[in-house]
C-alpha positions in Angstrom: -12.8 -1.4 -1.9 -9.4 -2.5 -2.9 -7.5 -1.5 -5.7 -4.1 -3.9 -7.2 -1.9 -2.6 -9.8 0.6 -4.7 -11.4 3.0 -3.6 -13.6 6.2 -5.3 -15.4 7.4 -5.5 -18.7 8.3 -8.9 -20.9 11.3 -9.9 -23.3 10.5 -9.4 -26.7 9.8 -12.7 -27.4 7.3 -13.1 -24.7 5.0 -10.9 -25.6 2.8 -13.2 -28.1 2.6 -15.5 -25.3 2.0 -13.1 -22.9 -1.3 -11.6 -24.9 -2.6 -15.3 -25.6 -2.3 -15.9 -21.7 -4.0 -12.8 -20.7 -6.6 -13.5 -23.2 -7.3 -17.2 -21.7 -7.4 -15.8 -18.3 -10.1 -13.2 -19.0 -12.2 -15.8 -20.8 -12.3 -18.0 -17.6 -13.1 -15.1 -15.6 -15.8 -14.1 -18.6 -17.5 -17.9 -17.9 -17.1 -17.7 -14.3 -18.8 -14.0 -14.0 -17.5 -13.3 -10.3 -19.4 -10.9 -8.4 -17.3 -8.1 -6.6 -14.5 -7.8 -8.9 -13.2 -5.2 -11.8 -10.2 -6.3 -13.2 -8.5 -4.8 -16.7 -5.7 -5.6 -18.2 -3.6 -2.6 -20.7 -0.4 -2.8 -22.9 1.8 -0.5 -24.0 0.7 0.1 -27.9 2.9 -2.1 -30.1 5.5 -2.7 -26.7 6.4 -4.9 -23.8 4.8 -3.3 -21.0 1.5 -4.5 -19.2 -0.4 -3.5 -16.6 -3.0 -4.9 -14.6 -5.5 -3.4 -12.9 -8.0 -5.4 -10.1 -10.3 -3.8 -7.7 -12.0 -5.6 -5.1 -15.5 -4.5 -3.6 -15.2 -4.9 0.3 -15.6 -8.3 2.0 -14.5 -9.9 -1.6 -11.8 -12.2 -1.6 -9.7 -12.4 -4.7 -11.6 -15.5 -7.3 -8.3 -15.2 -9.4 -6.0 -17.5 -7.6 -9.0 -19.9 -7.9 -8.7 -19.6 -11.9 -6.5 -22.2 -13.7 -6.3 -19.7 -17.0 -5.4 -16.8 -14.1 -2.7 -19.1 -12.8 -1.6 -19.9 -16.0 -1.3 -16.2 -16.8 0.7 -15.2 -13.6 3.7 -18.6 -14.2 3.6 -17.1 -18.1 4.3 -13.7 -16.6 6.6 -14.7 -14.3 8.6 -16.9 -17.4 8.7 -13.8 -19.3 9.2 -10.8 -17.0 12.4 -8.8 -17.6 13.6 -8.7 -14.1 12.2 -9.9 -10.6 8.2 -11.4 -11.2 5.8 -8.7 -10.5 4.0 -8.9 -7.8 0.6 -7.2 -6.8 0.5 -3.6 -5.2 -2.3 -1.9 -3.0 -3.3 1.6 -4.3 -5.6 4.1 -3.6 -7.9 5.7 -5.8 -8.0 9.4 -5.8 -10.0 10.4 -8.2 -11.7 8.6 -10.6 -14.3 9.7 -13.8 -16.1 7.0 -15.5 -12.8 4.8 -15.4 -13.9 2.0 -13.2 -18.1 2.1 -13.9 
């Protein structure tokens, strides 16, 4: 199992766009149904931070890059991130209760 985290905040003005994006993306993914993945998506009550969380089960390669919406979401990220575009990193998962199924 691997586990992404990604992590950035937007510019104020963003954010609107940001949510609508996120929320396309997860319908395509919703239609599609890929086997193998978790994947969640948080936001900072009423702020400008997100965070993304994916886990893959072994053996599974990634079906986001494959998603137009999921594309879609990571340009519209990358238009409004304040500072460098976040990029995916590897964690482990220590401990874990009822979190992730």
């Amino acid at each position: 199992m691997s586990v992404f985290m990604i992590s950035y905040q937007v510019a104020d003005e963003g954010v609107a766009e940001v949510v609508e994006a996120i929320e396309k993306a997860f319908a395509a993914v919703d239609a599609q149904r890929p086997d193998g993945i978790r994947y969640t998506y948080l936001r900072r009550a009423g702020g400008t931070e997100f965070v993304a969380l994916l886990e893959l089960a072994d053996g599974v390669e990634n079906p986001l890059p494959g998603l137009a919406e999921a594309r879609r979401l990571q340009a519209t990220v990358a238009r409004w991130a304040v500072g460098p575009a976040p990029a995916p990193q590897p964690f482990e998962v220590l401990g874990d209760y009822r979190m992730r199924g």
